[in-house]
The first five atom37 places (N, CA, C, CB, O) and aatype in JSON, in Angstrom:
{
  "aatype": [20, 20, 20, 20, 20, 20, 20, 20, 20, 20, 20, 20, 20, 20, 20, 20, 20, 20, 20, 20, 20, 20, 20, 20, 20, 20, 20, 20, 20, 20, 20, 20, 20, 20, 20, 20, 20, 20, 20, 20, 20, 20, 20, 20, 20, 20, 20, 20, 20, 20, 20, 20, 20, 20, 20, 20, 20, 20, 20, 20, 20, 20, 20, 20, 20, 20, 20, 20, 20, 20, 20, 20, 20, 20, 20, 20, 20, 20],
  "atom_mask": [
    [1, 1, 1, 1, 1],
    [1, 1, 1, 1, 1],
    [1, 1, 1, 1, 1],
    [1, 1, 1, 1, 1],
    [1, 1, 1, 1, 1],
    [1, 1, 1, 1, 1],
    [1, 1, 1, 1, 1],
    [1, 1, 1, 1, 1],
    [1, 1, 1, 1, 1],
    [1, 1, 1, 1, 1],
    [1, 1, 1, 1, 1],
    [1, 1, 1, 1, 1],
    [1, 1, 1, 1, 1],
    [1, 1, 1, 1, 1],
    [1, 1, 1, 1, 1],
    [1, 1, 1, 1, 1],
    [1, 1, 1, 1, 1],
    [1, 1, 1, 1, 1],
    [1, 1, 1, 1, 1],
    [1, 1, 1, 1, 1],
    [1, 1, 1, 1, 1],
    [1, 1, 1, 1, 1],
    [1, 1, 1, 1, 1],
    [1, 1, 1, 1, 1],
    [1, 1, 1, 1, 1],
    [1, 1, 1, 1, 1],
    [1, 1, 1, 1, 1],
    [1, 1, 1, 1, 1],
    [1, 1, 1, 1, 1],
    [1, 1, 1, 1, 1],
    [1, 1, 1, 1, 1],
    [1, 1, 1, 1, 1],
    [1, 1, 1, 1, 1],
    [1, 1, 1, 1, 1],
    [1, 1, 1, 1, 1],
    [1, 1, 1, 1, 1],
    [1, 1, 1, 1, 1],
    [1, 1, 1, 1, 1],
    [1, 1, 1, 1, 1],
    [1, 1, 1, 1, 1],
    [1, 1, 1, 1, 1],
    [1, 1, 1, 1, 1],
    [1, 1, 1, 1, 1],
    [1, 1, 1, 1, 1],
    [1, 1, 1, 1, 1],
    [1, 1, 1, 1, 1],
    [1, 1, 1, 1, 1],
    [1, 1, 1, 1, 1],
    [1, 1, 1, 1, 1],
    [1, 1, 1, 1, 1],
    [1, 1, 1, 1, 1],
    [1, 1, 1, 1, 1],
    [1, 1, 1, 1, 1],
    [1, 1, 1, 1, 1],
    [1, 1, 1, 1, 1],
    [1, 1, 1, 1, 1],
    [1, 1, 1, 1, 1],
    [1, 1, 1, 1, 1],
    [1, 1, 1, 1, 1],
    [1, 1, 1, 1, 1],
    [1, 1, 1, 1, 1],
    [1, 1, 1, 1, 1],
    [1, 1, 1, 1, 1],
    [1, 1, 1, 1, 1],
    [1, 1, 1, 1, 1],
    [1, 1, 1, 1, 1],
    [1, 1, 1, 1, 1],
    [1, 1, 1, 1, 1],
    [1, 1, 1, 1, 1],
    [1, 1, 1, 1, 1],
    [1, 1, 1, 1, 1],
    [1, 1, 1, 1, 1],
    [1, 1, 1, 1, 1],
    [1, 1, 1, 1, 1],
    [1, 1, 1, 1, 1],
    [1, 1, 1, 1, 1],
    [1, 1, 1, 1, 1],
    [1, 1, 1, 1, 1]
  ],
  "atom_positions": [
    [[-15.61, 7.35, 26.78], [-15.45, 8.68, 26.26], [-16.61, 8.96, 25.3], [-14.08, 8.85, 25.55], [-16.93, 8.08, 24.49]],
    [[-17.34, 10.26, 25.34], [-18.33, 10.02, 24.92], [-17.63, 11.07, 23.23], [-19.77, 10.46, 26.1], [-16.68, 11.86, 23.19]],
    [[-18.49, 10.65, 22.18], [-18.2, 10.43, 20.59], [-18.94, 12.15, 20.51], [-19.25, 8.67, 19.54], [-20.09, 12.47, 20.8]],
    [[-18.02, 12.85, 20.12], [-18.03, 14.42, 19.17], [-19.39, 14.41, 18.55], [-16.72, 14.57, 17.72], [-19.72, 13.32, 18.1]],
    [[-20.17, 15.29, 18.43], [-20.9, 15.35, 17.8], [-20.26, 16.43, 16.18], [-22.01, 15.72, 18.79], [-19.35, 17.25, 16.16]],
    [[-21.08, 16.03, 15.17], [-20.6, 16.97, 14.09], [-21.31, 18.51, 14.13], [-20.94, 16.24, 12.63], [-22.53, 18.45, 14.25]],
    [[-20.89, 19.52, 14.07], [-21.45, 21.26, 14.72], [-20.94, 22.1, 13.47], [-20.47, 22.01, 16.55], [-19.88, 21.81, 12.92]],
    [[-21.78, 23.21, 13.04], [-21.87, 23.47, 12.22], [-20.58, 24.52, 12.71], [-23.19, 23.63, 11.73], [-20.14, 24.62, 13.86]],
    [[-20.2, 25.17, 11.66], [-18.66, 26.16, 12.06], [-19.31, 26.99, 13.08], [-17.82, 27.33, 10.61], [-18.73, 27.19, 14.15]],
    [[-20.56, 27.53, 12.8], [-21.01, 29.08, 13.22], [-20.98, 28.64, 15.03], [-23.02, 29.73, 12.39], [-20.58, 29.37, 15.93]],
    [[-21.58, 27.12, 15.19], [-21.37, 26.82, 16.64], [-19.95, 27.06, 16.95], [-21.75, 25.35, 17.01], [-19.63, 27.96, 17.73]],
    [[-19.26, 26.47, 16.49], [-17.97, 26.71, 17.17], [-17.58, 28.09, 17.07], [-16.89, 25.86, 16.62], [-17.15, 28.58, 18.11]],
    [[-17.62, 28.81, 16.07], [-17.38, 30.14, 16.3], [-17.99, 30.87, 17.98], [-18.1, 30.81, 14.94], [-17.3, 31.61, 18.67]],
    [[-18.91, 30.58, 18.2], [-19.57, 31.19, 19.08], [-18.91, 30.55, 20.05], [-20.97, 31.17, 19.03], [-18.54, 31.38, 20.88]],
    [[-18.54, 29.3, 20.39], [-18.06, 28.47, 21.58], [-16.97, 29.66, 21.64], [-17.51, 26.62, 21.35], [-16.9, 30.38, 22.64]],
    [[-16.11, 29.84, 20.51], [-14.66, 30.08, 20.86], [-15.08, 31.94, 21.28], [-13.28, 29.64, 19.2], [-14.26, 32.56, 21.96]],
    [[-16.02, 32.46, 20.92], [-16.28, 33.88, 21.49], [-16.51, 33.84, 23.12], [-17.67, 34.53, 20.74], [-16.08, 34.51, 24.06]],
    [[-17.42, 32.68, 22.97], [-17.76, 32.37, 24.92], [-16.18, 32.3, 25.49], [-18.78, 30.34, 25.42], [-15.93, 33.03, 26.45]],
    [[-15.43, 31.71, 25.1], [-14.25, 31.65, 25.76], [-13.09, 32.54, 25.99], [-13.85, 30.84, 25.35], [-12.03, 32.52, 26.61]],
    [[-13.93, 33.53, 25.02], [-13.03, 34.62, 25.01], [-12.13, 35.01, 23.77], [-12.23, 34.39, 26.04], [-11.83, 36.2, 23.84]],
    [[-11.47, 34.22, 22.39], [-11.11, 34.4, 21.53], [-12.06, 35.56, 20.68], [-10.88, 33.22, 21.16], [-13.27, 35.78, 20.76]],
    [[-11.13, 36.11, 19.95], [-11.83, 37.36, 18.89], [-11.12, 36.78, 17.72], [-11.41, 39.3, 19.2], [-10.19, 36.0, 17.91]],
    [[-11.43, 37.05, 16.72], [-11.2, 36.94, 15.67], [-10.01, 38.11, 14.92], [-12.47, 36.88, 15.24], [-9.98, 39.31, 14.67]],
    [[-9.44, 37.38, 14.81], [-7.91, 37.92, 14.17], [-7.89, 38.66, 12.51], [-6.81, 36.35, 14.05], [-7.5, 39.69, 11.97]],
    [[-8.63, 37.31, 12.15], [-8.23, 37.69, 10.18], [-8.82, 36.93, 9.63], [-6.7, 37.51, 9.4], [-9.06, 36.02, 10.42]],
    [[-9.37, 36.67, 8.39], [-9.53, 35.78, 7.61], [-8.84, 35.31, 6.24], [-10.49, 35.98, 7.51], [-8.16, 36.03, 5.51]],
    [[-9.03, 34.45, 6.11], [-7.95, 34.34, 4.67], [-9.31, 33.05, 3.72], [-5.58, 33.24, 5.26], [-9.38, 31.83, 3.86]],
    [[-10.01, 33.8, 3.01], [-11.1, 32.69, 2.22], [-12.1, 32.29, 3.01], [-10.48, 31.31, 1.73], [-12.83, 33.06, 3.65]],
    [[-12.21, 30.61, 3.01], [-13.17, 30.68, 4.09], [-12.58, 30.33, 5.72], [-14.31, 29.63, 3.65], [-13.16, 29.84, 6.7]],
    [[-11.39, 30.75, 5.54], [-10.79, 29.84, 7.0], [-10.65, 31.16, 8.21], [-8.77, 28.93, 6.63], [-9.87, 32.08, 7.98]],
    [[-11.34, 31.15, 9.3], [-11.51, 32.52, 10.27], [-10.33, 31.96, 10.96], [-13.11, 32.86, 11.34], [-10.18, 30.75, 11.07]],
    [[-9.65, 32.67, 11.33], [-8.39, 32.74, 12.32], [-8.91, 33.39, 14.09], [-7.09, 34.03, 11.43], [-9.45, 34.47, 14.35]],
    [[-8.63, 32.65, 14.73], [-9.23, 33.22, 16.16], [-7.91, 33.37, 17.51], [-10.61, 31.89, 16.73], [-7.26, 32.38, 17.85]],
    [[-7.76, 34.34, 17.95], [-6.41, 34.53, 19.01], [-6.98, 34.8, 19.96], [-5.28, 35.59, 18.81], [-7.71, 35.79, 19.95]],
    [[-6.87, 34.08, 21.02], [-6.67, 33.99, 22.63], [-5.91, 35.58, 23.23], [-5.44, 32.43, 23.0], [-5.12, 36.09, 22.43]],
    [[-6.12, 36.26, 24.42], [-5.16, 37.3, 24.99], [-4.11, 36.32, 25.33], [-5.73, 38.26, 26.32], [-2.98, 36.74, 25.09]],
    [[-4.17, 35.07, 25.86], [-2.94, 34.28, 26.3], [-2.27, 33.45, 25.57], [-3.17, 33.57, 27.23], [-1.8, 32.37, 25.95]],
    [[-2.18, 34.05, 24.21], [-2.22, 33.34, 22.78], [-2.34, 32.2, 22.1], [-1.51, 33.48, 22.36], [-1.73, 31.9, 21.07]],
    [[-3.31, 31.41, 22.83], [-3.79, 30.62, 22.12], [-4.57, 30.7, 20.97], [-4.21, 30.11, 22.71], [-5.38, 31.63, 20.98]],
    [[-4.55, 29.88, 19.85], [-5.27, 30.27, 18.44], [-6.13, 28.98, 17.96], [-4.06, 30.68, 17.16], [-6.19, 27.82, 18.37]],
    [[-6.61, 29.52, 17.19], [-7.71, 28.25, 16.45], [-7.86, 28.52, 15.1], [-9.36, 28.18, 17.06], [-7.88, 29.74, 14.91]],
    [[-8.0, 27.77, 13.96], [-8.87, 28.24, 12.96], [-9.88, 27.23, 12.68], [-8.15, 28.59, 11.75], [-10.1, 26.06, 12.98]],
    [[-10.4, 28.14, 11.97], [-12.28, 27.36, 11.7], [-12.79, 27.34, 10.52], [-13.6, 28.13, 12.39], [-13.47, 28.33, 10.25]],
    [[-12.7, 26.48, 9.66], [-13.06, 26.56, 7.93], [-14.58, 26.78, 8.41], [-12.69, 24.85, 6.66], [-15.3, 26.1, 9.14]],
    [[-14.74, 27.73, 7.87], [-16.19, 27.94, 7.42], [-16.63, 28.2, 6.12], [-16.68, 28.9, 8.02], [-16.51, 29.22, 5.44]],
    [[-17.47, 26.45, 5.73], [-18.14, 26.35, 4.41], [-19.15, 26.29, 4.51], [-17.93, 25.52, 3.64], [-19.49, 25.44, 5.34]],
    [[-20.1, 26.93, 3.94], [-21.53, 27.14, 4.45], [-21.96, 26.14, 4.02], [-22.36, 28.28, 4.09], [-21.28, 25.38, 3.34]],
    [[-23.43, 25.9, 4.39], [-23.69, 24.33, 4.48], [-23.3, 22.88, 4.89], [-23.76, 24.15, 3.75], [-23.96, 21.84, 4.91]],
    [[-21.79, 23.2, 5.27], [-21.3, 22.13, 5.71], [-20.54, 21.98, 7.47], [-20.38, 21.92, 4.59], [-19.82, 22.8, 8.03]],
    [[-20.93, 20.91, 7.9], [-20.67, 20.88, 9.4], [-19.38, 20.66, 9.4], [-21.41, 19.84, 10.25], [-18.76, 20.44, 8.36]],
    [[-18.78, 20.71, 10.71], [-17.42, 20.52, 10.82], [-16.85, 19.21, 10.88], [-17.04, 21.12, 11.83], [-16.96, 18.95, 12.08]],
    [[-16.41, 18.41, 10.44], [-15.8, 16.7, 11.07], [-15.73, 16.67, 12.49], [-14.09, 16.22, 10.6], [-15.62, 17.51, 13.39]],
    [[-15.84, 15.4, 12.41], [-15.27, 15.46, 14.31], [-13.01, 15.53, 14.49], [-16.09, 13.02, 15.35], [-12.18, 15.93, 15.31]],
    [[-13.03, 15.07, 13.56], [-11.86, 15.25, 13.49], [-11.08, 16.47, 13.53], [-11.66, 14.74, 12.67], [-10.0, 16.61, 14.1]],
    [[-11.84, 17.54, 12.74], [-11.47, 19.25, 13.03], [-11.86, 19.54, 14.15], [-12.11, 20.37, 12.14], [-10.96, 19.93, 14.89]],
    [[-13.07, 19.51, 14.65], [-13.67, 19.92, 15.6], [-12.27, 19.39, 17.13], [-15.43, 19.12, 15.47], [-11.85, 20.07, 18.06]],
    [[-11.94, 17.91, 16.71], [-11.74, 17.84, 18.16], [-9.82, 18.47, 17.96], [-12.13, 15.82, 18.94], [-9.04, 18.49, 18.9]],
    [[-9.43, 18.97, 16.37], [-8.03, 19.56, 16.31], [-8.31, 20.71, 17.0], [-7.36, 19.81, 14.87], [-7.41, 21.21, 17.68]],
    [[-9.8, 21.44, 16.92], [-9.98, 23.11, 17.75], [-9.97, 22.48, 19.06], [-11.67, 24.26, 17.45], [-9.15, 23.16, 19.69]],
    [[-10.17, 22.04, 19.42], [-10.67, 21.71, 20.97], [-9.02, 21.63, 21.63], [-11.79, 19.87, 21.14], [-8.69, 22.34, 22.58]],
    [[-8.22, 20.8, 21.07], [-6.81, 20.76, 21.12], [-6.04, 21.43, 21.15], [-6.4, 20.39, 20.56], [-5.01, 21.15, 21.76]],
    [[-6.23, 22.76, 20.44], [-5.7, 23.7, 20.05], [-5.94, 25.0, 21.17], [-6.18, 23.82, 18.71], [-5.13, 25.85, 21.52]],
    [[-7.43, 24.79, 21.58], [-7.44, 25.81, 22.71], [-7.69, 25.27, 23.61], [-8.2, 26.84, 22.72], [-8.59, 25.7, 24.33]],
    [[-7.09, 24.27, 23.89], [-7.02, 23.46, 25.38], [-8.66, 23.46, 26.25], [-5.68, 24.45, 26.54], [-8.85, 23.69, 27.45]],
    [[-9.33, 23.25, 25.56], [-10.6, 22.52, 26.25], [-10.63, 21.05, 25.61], [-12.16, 23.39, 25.92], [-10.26, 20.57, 24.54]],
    [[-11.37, 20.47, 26.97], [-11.87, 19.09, 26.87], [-13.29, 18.48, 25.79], [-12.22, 18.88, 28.36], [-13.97, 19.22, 25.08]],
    [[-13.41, 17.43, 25.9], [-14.68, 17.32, 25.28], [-15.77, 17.57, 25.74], [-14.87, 16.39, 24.93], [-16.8, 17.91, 25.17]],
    [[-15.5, 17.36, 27.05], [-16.69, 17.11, 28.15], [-17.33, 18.18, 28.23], [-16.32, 16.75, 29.57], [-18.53, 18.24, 28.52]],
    [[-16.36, 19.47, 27.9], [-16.71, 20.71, 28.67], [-17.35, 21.33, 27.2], [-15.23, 21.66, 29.57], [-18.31, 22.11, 27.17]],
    [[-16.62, 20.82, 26.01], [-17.93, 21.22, 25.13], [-18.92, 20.85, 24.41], [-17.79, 21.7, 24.51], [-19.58, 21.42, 23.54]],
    [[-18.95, 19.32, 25.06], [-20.58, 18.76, 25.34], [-21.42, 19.48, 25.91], [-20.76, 17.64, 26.15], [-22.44, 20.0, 25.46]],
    [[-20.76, 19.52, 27.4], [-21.87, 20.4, 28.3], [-22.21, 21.69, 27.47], [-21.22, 20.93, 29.93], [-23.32, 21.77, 26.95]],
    [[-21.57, 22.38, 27.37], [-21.78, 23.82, 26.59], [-22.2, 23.66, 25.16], [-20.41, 24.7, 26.56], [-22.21, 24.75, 24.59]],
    [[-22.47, 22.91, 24.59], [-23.81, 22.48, 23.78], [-24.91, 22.37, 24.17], [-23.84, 21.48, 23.3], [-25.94, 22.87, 23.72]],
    [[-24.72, 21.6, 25.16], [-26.31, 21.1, 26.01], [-26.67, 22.26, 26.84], [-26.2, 19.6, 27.21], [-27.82, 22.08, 27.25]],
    [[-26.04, 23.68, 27.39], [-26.36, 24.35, 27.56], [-27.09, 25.18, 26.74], [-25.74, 24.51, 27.98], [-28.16, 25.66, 27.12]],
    [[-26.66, 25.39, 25.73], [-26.51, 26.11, 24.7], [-28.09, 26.03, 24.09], [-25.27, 25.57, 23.79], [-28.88, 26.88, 23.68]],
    [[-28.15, 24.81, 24.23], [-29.5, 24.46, 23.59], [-30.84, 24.34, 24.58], [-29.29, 23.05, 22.89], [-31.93, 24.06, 24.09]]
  ]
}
């Protein structure tokens, strides 16, 4: 299994726009994001600081993508 890389929030924000989530609300620095098929995510965004892999892979969980698929879509990305 290949190891998460650490991604700054603003990446994942954008992953979760590619997928279709909009942004709901915010409350501080934490963005709230809703699915049409209601799936949700939130995303602390502290500037300057990347996400853990540990958050990163609770979003990934949360809106039912794999790792694999947002490896690739990094490596696209870039």
């Amino acid at each position: 299994m290949t190891r998460l890389p650490t991604v700054a929030s603003r990446t994942m924000i954008a992953f979760l726009k590619y997928l279709g989530f909009e942004k709901s609300r915010q409350h501080g620095s934490h963005i709230f994001f809703r699915h049409y098929d209601g799936r949700t995510a939130t995303v602390p965004d502290h500037k300057g600081e990347n996400l853990g892999r540990g958050i990163t892979n609770k979003i990934l969980h949360d809106v039912d993508v794999s790792r694999k698929d947002f490896i690739d879509w990094l490596g696209k990305k870039k």
